[in-house]
Backbone atoms as SQL, in Angstrom:
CREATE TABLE atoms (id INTEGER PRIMARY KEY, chain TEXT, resi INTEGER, resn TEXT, atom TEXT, x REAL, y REAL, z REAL);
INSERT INTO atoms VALUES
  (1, 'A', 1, 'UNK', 'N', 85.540, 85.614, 78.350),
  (2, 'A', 1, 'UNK', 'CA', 85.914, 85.247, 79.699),
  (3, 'A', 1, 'UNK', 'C', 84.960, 85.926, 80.676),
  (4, 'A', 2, 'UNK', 'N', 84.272, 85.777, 81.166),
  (5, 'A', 2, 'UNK', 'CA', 83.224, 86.250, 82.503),
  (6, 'A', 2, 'UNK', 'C', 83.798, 85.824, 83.854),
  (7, 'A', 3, 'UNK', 'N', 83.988, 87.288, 84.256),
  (8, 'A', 3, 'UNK', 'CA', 84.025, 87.560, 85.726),
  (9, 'A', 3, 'UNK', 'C', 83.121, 86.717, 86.678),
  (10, 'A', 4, 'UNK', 'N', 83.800, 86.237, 87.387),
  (11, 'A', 4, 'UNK', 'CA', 83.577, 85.346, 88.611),
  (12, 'A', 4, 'UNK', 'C', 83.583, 86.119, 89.573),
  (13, 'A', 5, 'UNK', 'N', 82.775, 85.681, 91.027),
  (14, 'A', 5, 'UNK', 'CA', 82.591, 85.994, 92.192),
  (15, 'A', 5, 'UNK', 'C', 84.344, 86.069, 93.058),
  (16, 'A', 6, 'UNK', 'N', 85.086, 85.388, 92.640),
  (17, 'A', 6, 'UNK', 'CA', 86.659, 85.744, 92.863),
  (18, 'A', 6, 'UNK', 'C', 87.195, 86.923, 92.540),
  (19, 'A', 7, 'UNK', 'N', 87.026, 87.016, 91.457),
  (20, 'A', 7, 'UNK', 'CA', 87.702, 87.702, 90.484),
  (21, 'A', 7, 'UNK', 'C', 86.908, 89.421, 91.160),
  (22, 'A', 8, 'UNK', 'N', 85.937, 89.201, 91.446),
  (23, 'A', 8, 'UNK', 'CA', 85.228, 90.423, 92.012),
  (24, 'A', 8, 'UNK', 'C', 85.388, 90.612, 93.491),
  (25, 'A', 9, 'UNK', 'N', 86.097, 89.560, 94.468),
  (26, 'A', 9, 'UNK', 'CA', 86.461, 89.947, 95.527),
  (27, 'A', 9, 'UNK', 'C', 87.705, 90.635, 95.593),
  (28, 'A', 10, 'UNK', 'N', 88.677, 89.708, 94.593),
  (29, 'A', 10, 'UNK', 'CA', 90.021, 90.214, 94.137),
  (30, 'A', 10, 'UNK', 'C', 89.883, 91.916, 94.308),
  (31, 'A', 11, 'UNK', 'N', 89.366, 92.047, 93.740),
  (32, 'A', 11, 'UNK', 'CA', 89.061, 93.966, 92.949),
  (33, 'A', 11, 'UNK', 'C', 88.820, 94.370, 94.852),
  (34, 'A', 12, 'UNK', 'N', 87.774, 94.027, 94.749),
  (35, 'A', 12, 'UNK', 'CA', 87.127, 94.625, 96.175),
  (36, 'A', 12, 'UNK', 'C', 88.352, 94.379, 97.238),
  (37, 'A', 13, 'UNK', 'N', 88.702, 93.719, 97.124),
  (38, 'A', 13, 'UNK', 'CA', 89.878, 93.569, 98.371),
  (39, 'A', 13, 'UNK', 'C', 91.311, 94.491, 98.036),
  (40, 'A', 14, 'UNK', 'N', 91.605, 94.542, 96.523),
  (41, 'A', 14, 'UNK', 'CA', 92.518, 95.395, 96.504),
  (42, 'A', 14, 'UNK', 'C', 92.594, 96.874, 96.595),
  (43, 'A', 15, 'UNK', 'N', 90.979, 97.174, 96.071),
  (44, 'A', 15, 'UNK', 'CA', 90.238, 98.410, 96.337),
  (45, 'A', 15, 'UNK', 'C', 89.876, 99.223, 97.998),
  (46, 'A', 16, 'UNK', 'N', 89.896, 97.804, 98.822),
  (47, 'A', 16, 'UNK', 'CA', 90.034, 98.189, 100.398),
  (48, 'A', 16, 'UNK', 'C', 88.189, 98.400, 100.454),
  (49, 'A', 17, 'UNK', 'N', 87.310, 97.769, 99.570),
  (50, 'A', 17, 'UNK', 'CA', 85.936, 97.502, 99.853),
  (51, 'A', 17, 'UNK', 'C', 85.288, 96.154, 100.439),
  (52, 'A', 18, 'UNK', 'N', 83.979, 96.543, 101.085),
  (53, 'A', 18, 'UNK', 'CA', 83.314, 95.321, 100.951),
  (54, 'A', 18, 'UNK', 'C', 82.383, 95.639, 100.652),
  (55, 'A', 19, 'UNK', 'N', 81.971, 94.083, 100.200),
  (56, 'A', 19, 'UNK', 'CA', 81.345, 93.593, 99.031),
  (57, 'A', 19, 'UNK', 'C', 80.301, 92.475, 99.855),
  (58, 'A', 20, 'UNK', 'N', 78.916, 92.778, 99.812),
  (59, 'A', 20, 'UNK', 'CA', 78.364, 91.938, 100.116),
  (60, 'A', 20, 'UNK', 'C', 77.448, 90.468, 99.196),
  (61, 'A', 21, 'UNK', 'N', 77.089, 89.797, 99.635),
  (62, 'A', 21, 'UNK', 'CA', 76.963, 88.513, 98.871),
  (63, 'A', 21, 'UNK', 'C', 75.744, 88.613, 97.913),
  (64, 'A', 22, 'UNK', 'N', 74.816, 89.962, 97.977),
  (65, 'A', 22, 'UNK', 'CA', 73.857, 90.179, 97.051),
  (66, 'A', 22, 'UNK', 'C', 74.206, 91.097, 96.410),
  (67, 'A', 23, 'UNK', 'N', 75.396, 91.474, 96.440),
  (68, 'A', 23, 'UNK', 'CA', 76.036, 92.952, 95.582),
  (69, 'A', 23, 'UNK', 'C', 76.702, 91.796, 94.003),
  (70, 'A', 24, 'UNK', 'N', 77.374, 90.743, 94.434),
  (71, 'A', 24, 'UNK', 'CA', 78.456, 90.082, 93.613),
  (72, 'A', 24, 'UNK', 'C', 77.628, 90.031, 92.067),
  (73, 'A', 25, 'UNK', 'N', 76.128, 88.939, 92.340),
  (74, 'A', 25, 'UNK', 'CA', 76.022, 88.739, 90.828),
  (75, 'A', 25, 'UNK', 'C', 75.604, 90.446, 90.100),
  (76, 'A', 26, 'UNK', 'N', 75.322, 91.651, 90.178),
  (77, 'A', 26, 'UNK', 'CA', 75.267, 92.939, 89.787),
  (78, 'A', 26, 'UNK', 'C', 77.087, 93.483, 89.720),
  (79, 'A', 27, 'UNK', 'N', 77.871, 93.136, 90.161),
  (80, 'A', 27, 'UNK', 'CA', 78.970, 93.351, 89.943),
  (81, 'A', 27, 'UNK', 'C', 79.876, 92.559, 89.013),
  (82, 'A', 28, 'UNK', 'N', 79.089, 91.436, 89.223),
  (83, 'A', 28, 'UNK', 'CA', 79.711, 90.463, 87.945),
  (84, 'A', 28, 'UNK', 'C', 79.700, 91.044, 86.893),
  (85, 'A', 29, 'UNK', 'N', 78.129, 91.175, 86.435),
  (86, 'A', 29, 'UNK', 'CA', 77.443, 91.487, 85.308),
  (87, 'A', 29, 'UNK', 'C', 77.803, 93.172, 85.001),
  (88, 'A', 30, 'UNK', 'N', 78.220, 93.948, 85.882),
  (89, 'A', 30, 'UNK', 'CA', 79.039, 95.307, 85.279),
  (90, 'A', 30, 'UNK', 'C', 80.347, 95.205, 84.898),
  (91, 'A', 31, 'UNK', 'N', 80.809, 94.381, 85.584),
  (92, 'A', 31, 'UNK', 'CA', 82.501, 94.044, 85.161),
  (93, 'A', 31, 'UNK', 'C', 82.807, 93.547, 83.461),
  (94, 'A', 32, 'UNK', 'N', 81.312, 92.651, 83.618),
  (95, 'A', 32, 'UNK', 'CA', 81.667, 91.659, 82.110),
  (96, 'A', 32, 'UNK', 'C', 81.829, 92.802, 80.898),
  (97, 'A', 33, 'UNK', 'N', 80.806, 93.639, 81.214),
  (98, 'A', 33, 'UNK', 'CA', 80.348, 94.993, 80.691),
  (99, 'A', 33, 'UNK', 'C', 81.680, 95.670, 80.158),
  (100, 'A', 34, 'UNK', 'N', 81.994, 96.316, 81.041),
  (101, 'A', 34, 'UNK', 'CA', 83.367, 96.433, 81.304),
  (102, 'A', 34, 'UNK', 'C', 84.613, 95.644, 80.020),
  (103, 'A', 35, 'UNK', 'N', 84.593, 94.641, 80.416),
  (104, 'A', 35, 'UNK', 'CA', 85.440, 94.098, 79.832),
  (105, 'A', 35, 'UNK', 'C', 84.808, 93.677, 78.341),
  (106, 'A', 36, 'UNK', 'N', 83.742, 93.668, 78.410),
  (107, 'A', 36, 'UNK', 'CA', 83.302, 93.463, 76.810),
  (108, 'A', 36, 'UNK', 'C', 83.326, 94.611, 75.921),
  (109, 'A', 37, 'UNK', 'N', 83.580, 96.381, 76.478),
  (110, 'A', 37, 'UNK', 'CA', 83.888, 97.660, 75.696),
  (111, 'A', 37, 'UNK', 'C', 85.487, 97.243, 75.584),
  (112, 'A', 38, 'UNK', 'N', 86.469, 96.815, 76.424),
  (113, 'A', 38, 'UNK', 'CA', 87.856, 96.494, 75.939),
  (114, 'A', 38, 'UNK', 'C', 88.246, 95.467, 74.864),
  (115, 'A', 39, 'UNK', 'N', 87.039, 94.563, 75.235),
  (116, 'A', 39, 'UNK', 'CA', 87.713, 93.614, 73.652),
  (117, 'A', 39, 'UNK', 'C', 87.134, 94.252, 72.633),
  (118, 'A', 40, 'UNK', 'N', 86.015, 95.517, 72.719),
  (119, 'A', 40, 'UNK', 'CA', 85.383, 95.987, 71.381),
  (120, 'A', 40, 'UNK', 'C', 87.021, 96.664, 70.483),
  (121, 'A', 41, 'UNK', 'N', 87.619, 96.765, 72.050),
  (122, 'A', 41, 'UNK', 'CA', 88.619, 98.005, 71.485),
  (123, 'A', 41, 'UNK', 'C', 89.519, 97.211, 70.620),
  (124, 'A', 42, 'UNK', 'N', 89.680, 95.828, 71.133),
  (125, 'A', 42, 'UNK', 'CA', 90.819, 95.231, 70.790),
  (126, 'A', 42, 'UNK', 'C', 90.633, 94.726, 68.566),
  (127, 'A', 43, 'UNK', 'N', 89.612, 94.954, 68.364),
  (128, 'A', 43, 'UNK', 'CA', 89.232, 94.874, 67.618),
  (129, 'A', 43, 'UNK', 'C', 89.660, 96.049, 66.059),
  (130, 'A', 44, 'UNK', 'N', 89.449, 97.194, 66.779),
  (131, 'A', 44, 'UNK', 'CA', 89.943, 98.107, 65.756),
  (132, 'A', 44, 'UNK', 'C', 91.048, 98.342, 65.253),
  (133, 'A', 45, 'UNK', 'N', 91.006, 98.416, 63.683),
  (134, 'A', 45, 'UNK', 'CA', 92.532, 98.340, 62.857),
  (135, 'A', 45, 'UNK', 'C', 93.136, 99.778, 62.835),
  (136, 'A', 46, 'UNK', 'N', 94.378, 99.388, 64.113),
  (137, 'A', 46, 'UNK', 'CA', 94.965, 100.526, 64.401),
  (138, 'A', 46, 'UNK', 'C', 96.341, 100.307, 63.816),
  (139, 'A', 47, 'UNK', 'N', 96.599, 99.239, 62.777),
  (140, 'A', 47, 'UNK', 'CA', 97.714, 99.360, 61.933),
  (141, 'A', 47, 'UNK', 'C', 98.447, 100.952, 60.974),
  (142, 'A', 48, 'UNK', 'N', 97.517, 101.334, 60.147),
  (143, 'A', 48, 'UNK', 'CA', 97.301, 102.579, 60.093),
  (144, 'A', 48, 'UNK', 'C', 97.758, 104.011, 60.978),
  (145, 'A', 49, 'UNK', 'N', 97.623, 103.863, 62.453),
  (146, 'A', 49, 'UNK', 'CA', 97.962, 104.883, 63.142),
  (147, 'A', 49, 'UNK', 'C', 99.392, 104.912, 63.994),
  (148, 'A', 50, 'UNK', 'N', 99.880, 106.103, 63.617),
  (149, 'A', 50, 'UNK', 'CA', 101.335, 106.374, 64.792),
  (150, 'A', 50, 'UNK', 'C', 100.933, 106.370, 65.682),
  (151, 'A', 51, 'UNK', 'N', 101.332, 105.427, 67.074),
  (152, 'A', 51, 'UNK', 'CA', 101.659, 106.432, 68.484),
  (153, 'A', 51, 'UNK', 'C', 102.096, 107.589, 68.596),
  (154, 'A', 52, 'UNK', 'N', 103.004, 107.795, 67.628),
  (155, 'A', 52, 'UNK', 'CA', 103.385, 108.781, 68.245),
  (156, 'A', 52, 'UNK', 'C', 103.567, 109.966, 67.105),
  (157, 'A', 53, 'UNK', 'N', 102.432, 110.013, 66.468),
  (158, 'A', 53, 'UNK', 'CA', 102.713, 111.250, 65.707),
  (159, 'A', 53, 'UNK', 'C', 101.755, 112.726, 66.713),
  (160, 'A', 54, 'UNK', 'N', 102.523, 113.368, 66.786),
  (161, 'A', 54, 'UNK', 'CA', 102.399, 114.363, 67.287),
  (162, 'A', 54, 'UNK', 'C', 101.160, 115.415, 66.883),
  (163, 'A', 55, 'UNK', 'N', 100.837, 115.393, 65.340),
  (164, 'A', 55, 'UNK', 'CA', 99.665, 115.786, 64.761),
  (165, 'A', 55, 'UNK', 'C', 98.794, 115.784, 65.476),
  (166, 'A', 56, 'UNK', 'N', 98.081, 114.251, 65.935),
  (167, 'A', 56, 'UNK', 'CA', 96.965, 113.953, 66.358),
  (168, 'A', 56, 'UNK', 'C', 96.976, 114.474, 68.018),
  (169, 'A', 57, 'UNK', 'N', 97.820, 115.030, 69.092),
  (170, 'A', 57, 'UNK', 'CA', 97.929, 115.676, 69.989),
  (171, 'A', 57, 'UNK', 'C', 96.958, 117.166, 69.914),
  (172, 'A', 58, 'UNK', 'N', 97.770, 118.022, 68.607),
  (173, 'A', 58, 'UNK', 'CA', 96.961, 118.914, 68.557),
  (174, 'A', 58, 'UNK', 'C', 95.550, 118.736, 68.872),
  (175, 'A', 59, 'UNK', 'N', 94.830, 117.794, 68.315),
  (176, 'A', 59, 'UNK', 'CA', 92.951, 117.599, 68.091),
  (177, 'A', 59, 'UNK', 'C', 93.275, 117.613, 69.625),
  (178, 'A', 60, 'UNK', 'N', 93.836, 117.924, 70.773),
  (179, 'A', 60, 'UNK', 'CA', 93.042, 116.869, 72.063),
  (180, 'A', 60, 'UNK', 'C', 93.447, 118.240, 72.756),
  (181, 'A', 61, 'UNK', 'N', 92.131, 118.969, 73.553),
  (182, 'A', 61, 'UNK', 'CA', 91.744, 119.936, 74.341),
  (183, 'A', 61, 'UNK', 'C', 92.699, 119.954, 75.696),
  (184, 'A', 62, 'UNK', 'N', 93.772, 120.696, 75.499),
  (185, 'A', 62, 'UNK', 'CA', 95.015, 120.546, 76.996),
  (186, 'A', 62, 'UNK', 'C', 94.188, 121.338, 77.362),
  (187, 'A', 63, 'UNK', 'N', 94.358, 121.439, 79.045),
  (188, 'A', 63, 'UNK', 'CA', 94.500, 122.334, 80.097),
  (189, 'A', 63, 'UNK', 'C', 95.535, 122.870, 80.771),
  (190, 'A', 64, 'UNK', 'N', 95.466, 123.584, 81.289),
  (191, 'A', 64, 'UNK', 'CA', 96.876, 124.072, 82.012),
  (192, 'A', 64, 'UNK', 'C', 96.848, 123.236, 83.467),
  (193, 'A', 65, 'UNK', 'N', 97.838, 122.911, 83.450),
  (194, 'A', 65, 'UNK', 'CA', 98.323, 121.629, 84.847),
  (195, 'A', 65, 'UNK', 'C', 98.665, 122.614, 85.397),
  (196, 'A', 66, 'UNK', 'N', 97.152, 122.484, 86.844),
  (197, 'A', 66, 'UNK', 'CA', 97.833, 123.576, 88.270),
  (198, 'A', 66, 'UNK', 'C', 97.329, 122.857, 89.257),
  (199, 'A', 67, 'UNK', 'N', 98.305, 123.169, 90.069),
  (200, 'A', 67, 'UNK', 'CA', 97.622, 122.235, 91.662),
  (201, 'A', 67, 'UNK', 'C', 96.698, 123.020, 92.058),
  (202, 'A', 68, 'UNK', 'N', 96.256, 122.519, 92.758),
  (203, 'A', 68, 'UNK', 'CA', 94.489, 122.718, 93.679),
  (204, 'A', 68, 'UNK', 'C', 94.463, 121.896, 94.828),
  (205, 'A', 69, 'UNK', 'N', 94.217, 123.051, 95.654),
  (206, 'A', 69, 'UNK', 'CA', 93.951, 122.805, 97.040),
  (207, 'A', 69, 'UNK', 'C', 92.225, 121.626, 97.488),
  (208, 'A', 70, 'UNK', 'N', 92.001, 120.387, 97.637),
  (209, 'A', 70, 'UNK', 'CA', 90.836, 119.937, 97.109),
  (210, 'A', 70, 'UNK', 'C', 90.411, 120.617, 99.055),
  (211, 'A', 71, 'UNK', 'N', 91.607, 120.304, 99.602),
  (212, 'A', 71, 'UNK', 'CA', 90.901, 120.524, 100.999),
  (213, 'A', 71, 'UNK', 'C', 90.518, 119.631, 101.344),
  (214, 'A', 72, 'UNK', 'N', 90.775, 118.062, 101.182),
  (215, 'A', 72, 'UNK', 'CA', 90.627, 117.165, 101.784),
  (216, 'A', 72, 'UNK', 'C', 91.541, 115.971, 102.093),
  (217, 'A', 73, 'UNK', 'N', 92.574, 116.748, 102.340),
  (218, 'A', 73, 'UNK', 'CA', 93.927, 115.517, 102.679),
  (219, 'A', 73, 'UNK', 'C', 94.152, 115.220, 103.865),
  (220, 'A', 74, 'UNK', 'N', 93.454, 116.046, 105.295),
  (221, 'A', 74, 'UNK', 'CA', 93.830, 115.608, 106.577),
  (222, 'A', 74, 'UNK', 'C', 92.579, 114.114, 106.258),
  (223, 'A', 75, 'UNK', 'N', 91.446, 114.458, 106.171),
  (224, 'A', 75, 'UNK', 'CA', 89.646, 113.989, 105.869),
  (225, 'A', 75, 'UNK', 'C', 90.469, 111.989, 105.327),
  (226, 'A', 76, 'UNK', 'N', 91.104, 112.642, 104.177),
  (227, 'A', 76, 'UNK', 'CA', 91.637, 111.232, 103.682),
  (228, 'A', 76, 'UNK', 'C', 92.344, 110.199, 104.287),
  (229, 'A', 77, 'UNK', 'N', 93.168, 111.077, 104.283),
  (230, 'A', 77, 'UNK', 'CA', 94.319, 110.670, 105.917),
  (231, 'A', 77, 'UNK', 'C', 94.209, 110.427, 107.095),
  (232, 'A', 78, 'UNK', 'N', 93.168, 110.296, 107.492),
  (233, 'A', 78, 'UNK', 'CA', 92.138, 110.159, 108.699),
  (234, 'A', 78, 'UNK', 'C', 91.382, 108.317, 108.356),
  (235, 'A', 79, 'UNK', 'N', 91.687, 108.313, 107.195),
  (236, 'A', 79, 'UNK', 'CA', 90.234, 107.118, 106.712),
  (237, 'A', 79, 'UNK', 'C', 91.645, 106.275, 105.887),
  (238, 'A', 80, 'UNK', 'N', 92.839, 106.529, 106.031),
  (239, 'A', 80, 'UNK', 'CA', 93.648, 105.430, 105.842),
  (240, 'A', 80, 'UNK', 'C', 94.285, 104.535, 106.411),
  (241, 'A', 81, 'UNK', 'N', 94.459, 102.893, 106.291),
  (242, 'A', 81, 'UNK', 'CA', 94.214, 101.775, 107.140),
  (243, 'A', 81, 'UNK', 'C', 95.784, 102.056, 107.995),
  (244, 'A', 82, 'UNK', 'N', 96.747, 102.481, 107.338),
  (245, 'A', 82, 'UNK', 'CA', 97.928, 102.836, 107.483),
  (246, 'A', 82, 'UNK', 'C', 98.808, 104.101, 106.701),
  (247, 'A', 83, 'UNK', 'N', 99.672, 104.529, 107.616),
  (248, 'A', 83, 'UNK', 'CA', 100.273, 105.844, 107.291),
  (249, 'A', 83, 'UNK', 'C', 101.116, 106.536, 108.240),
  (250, 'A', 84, 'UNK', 'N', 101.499, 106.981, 107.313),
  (251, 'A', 84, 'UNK', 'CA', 103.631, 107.702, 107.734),
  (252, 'A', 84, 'UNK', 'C', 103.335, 108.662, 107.465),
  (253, 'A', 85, 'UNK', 'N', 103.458, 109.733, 108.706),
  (254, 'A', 85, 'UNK', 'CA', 103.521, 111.412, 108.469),
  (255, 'A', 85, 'UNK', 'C', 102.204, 111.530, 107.846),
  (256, 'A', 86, 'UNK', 'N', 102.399, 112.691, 106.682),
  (257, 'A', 86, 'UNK', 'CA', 101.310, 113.040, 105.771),
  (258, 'A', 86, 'UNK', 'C', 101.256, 111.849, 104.350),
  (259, 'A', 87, 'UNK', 'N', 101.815, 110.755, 104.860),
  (260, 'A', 87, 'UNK', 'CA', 101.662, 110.013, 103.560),
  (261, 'A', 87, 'UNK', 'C', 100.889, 108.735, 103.568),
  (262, 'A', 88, 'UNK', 'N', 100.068, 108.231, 102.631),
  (263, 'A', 88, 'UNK', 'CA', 99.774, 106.714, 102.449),
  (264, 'A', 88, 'UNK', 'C', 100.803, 106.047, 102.788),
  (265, 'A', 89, 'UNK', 'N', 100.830, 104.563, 103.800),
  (266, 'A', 89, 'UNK', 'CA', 101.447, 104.004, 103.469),
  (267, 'A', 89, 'UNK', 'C', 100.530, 102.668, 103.433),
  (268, 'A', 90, 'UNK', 'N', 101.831, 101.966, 102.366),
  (269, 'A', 90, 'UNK', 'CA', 100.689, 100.886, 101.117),
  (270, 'A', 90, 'UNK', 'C', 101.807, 99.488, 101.075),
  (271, 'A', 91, 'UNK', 'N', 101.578, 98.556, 100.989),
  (272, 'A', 91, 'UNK', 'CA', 102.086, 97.230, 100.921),
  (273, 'A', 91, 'UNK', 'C', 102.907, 97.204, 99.364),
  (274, 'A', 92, 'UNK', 'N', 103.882, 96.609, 99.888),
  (275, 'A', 92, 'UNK', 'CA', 105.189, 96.594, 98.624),
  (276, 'A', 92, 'UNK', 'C', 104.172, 95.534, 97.322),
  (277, 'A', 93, 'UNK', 'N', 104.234, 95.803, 96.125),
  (278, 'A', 93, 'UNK', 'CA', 103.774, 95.014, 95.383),
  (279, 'A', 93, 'UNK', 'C', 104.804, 94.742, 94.342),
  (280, 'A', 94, 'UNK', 'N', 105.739, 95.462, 94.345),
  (281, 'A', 94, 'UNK', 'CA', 107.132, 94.564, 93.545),
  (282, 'A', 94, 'UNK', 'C', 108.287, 94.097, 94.450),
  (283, 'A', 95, 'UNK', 'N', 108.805, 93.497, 93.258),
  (284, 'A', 95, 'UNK', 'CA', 109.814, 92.608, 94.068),
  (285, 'A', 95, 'UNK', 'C', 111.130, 93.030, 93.569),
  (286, 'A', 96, 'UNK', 'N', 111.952, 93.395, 94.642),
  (287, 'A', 96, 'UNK', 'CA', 113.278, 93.715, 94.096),
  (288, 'A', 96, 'UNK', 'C', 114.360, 92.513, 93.666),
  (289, 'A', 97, 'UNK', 'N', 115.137, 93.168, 92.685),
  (290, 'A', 97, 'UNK', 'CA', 116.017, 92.227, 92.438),
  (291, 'A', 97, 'UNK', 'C', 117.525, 92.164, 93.268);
């Protein structure tokens, strides 16, 4: 399936970018990219493996989860299209029942 000039405004528009008309075919052609390492993935026989065995956790290098000050949340918050208090505010994308 190859990414279309839609399909790449789509992104850019939900991303809150623009995208100019000599940027698209170089964005096409990274996207396809893109999506051609995910079907590599879709490929491998992962019949064989647990989700959820816990073993394979060990192999994977944790860090300790600490907040950090980046020092740039007024900077951000300054450059957002809309916003409440200290927060993003962002367009509903589900639908309640």
């Amino acid at each position: 399936m190859a990414v279309t000039e839609r399909d790449v405004r789509h992104v850019a528009q939900l991303a809150r970018l623009e995208v100019k008309d000599a940027e698209l075919p170089s964005l096409m052609r990274h996207f396809d990219g893109i999506l051609a390492h995910f079907h590599r993935l879709n490929e491998l026989d992962l019949s064989e493996i647990d989700p959820f065995d816990a073993a394979a956790w060990e192999l994977t290098p944790w860090r300790a989860d600490e907040a950090v000050d980046a020092g740039i949340r007024d900077e951000a918050l300054r450059e957002a299209p809309e916003r409440k208090g200290d927060f993003f505010r962002v367009p509903r994308i589900l639908e309640e029942d």
